[in-house]
C-alpha positions as CSV (number, residue, x, y, z in Angstrom):
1,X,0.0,0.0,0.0
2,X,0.8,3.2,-0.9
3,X,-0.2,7.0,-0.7
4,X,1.0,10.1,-1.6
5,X,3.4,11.5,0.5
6,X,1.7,14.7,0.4
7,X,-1.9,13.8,-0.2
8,X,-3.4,16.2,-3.0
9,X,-6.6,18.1,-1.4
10,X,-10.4,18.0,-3.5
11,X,-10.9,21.5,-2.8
12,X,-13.7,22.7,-0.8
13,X,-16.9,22.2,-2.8
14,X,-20.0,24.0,-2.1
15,X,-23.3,21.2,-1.9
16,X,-24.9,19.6,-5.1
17,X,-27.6,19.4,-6.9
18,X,-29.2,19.0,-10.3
19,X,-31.5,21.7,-11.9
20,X,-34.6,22.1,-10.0
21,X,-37.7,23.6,-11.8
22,X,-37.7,27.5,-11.7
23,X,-39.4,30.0,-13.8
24,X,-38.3,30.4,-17.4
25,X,-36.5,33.7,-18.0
26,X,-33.7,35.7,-17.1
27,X,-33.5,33.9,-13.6
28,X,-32.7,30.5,-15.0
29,X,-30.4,32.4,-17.3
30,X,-28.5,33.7,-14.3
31,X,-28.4,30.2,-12.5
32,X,-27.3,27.9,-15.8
33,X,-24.7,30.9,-16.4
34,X,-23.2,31.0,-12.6
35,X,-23.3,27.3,-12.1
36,X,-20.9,26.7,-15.6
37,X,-18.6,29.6,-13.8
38,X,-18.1,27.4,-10.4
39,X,-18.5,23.8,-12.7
40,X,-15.6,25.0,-14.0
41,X,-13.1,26.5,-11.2
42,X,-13.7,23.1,-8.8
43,X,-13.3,20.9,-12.4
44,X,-9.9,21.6,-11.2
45,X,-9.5,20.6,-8.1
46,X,-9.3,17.1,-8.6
47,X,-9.2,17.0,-12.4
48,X,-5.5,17.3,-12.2
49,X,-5.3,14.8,-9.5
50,X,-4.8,12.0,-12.4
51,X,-2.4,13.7,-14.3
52,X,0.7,13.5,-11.4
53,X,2.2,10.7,-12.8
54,X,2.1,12.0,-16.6
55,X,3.6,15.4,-15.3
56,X,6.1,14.2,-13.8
57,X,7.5,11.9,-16.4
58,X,7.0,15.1,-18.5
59,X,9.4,17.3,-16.5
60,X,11.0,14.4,-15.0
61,X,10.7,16.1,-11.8
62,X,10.1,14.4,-8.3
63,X,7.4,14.4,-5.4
64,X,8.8,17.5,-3.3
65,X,8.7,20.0,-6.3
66,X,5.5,17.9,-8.3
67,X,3.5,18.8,-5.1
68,X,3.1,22.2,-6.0
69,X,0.9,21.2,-9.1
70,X,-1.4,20.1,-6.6
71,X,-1.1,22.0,-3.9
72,X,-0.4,25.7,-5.3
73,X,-4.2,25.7,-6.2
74,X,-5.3,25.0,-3.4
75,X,-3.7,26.7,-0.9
76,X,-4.2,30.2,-2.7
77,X,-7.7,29.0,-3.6
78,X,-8.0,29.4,0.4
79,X,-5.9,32.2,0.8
80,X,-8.0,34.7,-1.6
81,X,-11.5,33.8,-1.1
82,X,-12.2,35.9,1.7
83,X,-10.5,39.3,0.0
84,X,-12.4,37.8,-3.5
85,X,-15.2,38.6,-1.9
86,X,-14.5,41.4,-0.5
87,X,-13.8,43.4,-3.8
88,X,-16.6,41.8,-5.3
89,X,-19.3,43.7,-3.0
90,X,-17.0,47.1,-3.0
91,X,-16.2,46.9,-6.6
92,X,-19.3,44.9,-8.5
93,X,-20.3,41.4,-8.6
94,X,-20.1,41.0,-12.6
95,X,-17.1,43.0,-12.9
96,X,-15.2,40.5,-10.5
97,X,-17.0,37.6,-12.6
98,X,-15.8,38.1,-15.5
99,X,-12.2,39.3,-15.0
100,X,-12.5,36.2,-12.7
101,X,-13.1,34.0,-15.7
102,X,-10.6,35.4,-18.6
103,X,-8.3,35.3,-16.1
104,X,-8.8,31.5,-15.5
105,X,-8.7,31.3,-19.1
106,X,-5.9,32.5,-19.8
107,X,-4.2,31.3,-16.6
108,X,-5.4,27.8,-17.6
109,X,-3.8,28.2,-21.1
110,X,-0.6,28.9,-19.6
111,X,-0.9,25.9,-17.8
112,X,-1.4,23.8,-20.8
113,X,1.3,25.6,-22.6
114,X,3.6,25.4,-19.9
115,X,7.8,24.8,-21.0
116,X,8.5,23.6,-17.8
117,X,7.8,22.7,-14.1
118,X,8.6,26.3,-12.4
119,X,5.8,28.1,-14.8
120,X,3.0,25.1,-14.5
121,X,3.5,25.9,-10.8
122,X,3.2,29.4,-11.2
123,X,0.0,29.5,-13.4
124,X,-1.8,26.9,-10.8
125,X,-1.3,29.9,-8.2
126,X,-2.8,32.1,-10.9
127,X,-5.7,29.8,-11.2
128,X,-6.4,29.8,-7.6
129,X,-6.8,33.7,-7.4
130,X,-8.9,34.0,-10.2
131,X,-10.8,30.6,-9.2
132,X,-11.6,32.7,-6.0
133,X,-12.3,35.6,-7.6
134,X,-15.2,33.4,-9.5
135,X,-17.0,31.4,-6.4
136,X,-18.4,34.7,-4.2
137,X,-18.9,36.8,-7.2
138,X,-21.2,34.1,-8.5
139,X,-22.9,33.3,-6.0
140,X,-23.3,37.1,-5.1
141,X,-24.6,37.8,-9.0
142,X,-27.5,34.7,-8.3
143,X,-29.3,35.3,-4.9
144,X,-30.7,38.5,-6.1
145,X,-32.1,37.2,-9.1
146,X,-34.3,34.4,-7.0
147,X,-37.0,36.1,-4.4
148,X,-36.2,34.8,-0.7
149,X,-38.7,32.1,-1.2
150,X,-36.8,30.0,-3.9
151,X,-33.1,30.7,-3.1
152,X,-32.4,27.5,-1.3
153,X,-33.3,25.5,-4.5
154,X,-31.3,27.9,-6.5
155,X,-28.1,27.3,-4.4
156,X,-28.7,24.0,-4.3
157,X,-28.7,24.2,-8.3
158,X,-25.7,26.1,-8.5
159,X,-23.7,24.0,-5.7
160,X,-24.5,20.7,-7.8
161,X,-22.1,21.9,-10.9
162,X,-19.3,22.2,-8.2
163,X,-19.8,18.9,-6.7
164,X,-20.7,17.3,-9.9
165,X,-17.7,18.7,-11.2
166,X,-15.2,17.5,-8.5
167,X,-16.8,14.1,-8.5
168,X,-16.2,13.4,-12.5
169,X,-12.8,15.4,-12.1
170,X,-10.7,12.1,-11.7
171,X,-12.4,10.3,-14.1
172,X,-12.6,13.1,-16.9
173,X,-8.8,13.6,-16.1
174,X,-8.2,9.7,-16.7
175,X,-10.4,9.7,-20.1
176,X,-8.1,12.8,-21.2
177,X,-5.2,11.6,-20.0
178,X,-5.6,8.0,-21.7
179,X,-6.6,9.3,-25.3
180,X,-4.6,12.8,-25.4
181,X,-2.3,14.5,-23.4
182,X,-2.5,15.9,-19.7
183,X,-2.1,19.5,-21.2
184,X,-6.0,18.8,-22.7
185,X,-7.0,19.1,-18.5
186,X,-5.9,22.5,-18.3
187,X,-6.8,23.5,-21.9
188,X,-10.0,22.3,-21.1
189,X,-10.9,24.8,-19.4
190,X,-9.9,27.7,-21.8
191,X,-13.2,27.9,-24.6
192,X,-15.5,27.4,-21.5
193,X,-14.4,30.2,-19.7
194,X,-14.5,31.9,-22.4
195,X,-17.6,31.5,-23.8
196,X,-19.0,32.0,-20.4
197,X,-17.5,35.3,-20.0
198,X,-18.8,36.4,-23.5
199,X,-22.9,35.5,-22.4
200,X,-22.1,36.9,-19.4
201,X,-21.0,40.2,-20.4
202,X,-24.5,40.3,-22.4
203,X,-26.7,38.5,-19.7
204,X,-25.6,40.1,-16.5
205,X,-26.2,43.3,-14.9
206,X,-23.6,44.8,-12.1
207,X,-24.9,44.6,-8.9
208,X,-22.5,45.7,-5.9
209,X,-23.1,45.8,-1.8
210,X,-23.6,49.0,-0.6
211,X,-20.3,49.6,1.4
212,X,-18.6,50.6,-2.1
213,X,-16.1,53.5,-2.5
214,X,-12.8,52.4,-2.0
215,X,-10.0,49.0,-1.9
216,X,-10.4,47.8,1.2
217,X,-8.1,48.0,4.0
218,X,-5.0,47.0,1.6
219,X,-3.0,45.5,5.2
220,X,-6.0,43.7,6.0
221,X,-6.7,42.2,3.2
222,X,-3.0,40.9,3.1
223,X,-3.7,39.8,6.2
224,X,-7.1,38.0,5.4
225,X,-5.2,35.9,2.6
226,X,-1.9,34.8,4.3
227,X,-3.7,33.7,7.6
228,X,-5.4,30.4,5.9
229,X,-2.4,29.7,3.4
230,X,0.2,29.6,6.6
231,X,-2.6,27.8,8.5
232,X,-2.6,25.5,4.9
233,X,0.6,25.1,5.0
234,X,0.9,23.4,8.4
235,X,-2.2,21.5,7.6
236,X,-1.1,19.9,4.7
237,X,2.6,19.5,5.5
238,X,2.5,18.4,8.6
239,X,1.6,15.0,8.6
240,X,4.4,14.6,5.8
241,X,7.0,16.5,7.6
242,X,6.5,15.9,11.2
243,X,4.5,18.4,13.6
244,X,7.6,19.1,15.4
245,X,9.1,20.2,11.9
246,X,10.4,23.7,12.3
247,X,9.0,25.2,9.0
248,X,5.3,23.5,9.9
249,X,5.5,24.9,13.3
250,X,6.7,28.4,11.8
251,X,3.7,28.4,9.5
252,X,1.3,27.3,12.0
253,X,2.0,29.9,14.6
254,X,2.2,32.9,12.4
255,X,-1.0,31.4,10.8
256,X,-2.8,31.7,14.6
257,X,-1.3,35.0,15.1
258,X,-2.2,37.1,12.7
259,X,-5.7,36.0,13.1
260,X,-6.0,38.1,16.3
261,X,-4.1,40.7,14.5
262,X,-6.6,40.8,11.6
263,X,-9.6,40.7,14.0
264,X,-8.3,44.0,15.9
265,X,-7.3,46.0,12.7
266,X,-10.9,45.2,11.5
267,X,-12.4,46.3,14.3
268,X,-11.1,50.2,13.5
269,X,-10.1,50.3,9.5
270,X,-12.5,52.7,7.5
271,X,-13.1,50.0,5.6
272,X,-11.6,46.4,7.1
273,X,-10.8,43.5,5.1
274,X,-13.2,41.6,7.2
275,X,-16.3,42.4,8.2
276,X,-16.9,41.3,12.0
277,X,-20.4,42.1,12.1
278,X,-21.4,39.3,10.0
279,X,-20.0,36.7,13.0
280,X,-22.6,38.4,15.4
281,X,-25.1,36.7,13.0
282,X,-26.3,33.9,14.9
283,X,-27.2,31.5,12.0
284,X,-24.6,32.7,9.8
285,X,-22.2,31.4,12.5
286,X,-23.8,27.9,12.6
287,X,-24.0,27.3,9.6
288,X,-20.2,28.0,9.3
289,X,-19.2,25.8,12.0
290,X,-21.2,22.7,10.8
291,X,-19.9,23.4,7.5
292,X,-16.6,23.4,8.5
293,X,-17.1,19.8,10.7
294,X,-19.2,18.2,7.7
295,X,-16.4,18.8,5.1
296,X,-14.0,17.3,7.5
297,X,-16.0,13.6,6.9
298,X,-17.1,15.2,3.3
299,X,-13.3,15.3,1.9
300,X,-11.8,12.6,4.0
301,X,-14.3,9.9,2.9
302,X,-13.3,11.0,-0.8
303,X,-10.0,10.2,-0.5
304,X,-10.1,7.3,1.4
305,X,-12.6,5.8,-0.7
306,X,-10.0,6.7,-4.1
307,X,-7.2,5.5,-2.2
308,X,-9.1,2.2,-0.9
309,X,-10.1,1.0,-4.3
310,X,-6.8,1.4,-5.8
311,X,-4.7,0.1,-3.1
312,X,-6.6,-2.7,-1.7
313,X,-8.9,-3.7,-4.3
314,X,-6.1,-3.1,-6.9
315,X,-8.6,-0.6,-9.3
316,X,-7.5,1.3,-11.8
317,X,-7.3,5.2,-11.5
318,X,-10.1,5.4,-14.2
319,X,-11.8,2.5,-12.6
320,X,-11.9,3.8,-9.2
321,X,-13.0,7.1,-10.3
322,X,-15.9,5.7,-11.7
323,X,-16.4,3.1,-9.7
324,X,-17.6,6.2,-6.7
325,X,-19.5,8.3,-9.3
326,X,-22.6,7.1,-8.6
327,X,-22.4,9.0,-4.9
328,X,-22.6,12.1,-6.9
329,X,-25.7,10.9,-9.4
330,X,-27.5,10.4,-6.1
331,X,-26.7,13.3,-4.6
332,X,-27.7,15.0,-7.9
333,X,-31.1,13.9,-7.6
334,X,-31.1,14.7,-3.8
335,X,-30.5,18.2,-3.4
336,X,-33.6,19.6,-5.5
337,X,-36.3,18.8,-3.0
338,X,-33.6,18.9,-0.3
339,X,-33.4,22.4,-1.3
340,X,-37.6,22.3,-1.4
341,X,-38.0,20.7,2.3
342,X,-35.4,23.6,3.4
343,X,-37.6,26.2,2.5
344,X,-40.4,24.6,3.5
345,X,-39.9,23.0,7.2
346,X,-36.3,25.0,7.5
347,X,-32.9,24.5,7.8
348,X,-32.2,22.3,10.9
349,X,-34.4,18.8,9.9
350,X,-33.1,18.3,6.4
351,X,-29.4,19.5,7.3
352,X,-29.3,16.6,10.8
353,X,-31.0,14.1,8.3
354,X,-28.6,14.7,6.1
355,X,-25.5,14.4,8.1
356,X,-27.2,11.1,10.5
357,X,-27.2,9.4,6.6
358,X,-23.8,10.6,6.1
359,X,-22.8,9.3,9.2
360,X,-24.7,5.3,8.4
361,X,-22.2,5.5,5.0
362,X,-19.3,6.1,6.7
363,X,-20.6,3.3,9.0
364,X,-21.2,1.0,6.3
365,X,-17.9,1.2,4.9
366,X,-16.5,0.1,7.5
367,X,-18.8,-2.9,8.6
368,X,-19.3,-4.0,5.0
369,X,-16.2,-3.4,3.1
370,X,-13.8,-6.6,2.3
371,X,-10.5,-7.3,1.2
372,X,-11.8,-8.9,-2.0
373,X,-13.5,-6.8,-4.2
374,X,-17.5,-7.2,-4.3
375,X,-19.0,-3.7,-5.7
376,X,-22.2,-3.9,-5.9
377,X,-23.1,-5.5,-2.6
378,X,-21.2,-4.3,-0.9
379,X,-19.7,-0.8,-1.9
380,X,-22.5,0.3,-4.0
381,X,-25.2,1.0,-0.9
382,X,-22.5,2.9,0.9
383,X,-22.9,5.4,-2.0
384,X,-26.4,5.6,-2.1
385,X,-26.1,6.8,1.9
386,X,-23.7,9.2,1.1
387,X,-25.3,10.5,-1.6
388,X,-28.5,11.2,0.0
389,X,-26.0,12.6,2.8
390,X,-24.7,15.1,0.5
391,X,-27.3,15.7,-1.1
392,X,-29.9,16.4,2.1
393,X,-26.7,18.3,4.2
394,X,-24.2,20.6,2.4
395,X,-26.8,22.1,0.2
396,X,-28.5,22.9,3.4
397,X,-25.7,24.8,4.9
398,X,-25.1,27.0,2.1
399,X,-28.9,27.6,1.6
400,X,-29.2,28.7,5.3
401,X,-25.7,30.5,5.4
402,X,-27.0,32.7,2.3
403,X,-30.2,33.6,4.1
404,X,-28.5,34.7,7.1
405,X,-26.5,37.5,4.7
406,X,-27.8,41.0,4.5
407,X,-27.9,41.4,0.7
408,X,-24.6,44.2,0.3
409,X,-22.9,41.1,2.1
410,X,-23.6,38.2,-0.4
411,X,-20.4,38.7,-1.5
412,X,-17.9,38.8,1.6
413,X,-20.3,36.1,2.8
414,X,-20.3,33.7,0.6
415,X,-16.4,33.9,0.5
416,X,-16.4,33.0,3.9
417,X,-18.7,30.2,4.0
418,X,-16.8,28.6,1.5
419,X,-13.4,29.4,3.2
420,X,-14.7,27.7,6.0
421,X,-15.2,24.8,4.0
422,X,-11.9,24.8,2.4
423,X,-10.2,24.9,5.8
424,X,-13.1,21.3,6.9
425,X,-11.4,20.0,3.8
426,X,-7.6,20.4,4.5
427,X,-8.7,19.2,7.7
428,X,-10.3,16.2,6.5
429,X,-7.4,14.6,4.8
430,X,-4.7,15.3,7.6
431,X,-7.1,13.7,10.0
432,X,-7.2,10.8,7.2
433,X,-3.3,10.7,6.6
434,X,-2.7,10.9,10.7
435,X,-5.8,7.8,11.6
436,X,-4.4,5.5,8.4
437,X,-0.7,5.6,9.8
438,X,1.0,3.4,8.0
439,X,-0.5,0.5,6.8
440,X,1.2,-2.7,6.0
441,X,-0.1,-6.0,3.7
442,X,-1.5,-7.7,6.9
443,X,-3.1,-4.4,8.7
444,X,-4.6,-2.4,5.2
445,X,-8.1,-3.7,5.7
446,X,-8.1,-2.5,9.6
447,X,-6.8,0.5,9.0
448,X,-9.4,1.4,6.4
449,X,-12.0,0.5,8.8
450,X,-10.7,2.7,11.8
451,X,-10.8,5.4,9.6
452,X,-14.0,4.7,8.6
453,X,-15.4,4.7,11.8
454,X,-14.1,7.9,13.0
455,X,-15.1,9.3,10.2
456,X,-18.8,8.3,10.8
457,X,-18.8,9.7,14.1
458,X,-17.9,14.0,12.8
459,X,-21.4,13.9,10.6
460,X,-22.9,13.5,14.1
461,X,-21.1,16.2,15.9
462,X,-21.7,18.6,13.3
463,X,-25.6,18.0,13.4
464,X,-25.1,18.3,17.4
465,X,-23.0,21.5,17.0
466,X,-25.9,22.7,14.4
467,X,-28.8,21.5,16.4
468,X,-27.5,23.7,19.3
469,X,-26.5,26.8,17.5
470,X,-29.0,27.6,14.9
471,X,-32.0,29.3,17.0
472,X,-33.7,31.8,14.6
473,X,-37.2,30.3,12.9
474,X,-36.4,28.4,9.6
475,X,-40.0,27.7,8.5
476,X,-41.1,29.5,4.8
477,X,-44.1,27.7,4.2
């Protein structure tokens, strides 16, 4: 058995759904339009995933600088969410949009192009930003177009291209992979964006928060981005490295300190990188905490799963990509009346019922799953649980973190609900690395199961933590 040494990270994805019903006109416009944006930035985070191996024979380069590839995205995907969003309220949400996607367009290209290792490194970095610059602005450009009544099926909509997207990643990347080249992931991604940006330039109009007028805090907003890469950092690297390493420790603790830092310069700037006042916001925190947790089983269970069917049941990359797809099919048809129910009965019932089947899949791996390979007994029902998990649970915490924003904050907001779950995933796959430990021919099976069964026990905390926090009436109808 073996795993990377620096496990590669499925970005945070927002929940999942397919298209709901909603009203012809320029509403569904603006949903189709802002789901291809987000389809499209977390395509990449776990598109590339398959291509290491081709990469590196490529540039004939080796795992401490091929990392990067991987991790580059992703940790200034974190780092430049919150200050995304930011701009994208101060400055306008379909400005931000589309220089969001031309950049990734042309960052993307570079990628493709890309003569050697140092410049495919740097242009993943350049997708991150503008990848972060795309997911708030989005979001920010759909919840006015959809009356309060509707907008937890919309986001459930728009979150469903994202997790759609990072669940075919792997197995896209493997068909492109086996029948062209791995430069055909990134360039990809270049006529979408484009052709995005062009019916978004004619669809959209600019809508912007009302705290406009000015960059904010330019320190801040420094601040705001290097806090979760250093945190990132540590996260990622220190399972690999050791936690006593001195450039994981480094990281770690200026990652803790400037958070305290960024919190008091906030609290006076004219116009603070962070806005505090949305953390007084009683649902808006609960939903971020659960969100948080949930990832943390959301991510791990991903990877495990990958991992699992390669190493022990000897799949395929392309095999064991699609051998978890179905999850996401489920979850696909999920989310639409999850989104329905939300509305309906609120927040709370569909989100716990969501996580408690979550919870019986992560279970059920690890009472169910052998040595010898037996798919659809045995591994297939596992993905129907999570599916409906999914499905029923993160749609439901973006839904009822969206609510919870005053509309000139949709932008900042959103940001921060999806840094939050960013920060579940890094967590999700440390915790994984750290409860695996190192496996040998005669413990694999064991192992897998341990983690399995810590991993079924966070889905429950995180409907605890949301069952206690979230207070404010949820019922619509």
């Amino acid at each position: 058995m073996s795993i990377p040494s620096i496990p590669s990270t499925p970005q945070a994805t927002p929940p999942v759904a397919s298209a709901p019903s909603v009203p012809d006109g320029g509403d569904r416009r603006i949903l189709a339009l802002t789901s291809l944006g987000v389809f499209i930035v977390f395509l990449d985070t776990t598109i590339v995933n398959v291509a290491f191996d081709t990469i590196s024979t490529s540039f004939d380069a080796g795992i401490t600088r091929l990392v990067w590839v991987l991790n580059a995205y992703t940790l200034v995907f974190a780092a430049f969410l919150i200050p995304a969003g930011q701009l994208a309220d101060a400055y306008g949400r379909k400005r931000l949009f589309q220089v969001g996607l031309v950049g990734f367009a042309l960052s993307s290209a570079l990628c493709g192009l890309a003569p050697g290792l140092g410049v495919l490194i740097a242009a993943r970095a350049a997708q991150g930003v503008f990848g972060a610059i795309i997911v708030p602005a989005s979001l920010a450009l759909l919840l006015p177009a959809f009356p309060m009544e509707r907008r937890a099926t919309a986001i459930s909509t728009w979150g469903a291209m994202a997790a759609v997207a990072t669940a075919i990643g792997p197995t896209l990347g493997a068909l492109l992979i086996e029948y062209t080249t791995w430069r055909w992931v990134f360039l990809l991604n270049v006529p979408v964006c484009l052709l995005t940006a062009v019916w978004g330039a004619r669809l959209l109009t600019e809508t912007r928060g009302s705290r406009n007028g000015g960059l904010p805090d330019p320190l801040g907003v420094a601040m705001s981005a290097a806090a979760p890469a250093l945190l990132s950092f540590a996260v990622i690297y220190g399972p690999h490295l050791g936690w006593d390493d001195p450039r994981v420790l480094a990281t770690a603790v200026a990652g803790v300190v400037l958070i305290p830092v960024l919190i008091r310069r906030s609290r006076y700037a004219a116009r603070p990188a962070l806005d505090l006042s949305l953390f007084r916001i009683r649902n808006f925190q609960a939903s971020n905490v659960a969100t948080l947790v949930f990832s943390v089983a959301f991510f791990a269970v991903l990877l495990s799963s990958l991992l699992f069917l390669q190493n022990v049941w000897h799949y395929s990359v392309l095999k064991s990509a699609l051998a978890v797809s179905p999850s996401a099919l489920v979850t696909a048809l999920v989310a639409p009346p999850a989104g329905r129910l939300a509305e309906r009965f609120g927040y709370r019932p569909v989100f716990v019922t969501g996580a408690l089947f979550y919870a019986a899949g992560a279970a059920a791996l690890a009472l169910r799953t052998g040595a010898s390979p037996h798919w659809a007994a045995h591994w297939l029902p596992t993905l129907v649980l999570n599916g409906i998990g999914v499905g029923l649970a993160l749609s439901t915490l973006n839904s009822a973190a969206a609510k919870a924003l005053p509309p000139e904050r949709f932008g900042v907001g959103t940001a921060i609900n999806n840094s939050f779950r960013q920060l579940g995933a890094l967590l999700g796959v440390s915790l994984f690395v750290a409860v695996l430990g190192t496996p040998t021919s005669a413990t694999i099976l064991g192992d897998y199961h341990r983690v399995w069964w810590v991993l079924a026990v966070i889905p429950v905390i995180s409907a605890g933590t949301y069952l206690a926090a979230h207070r404010e009436p949820e019922a619509t109808g």
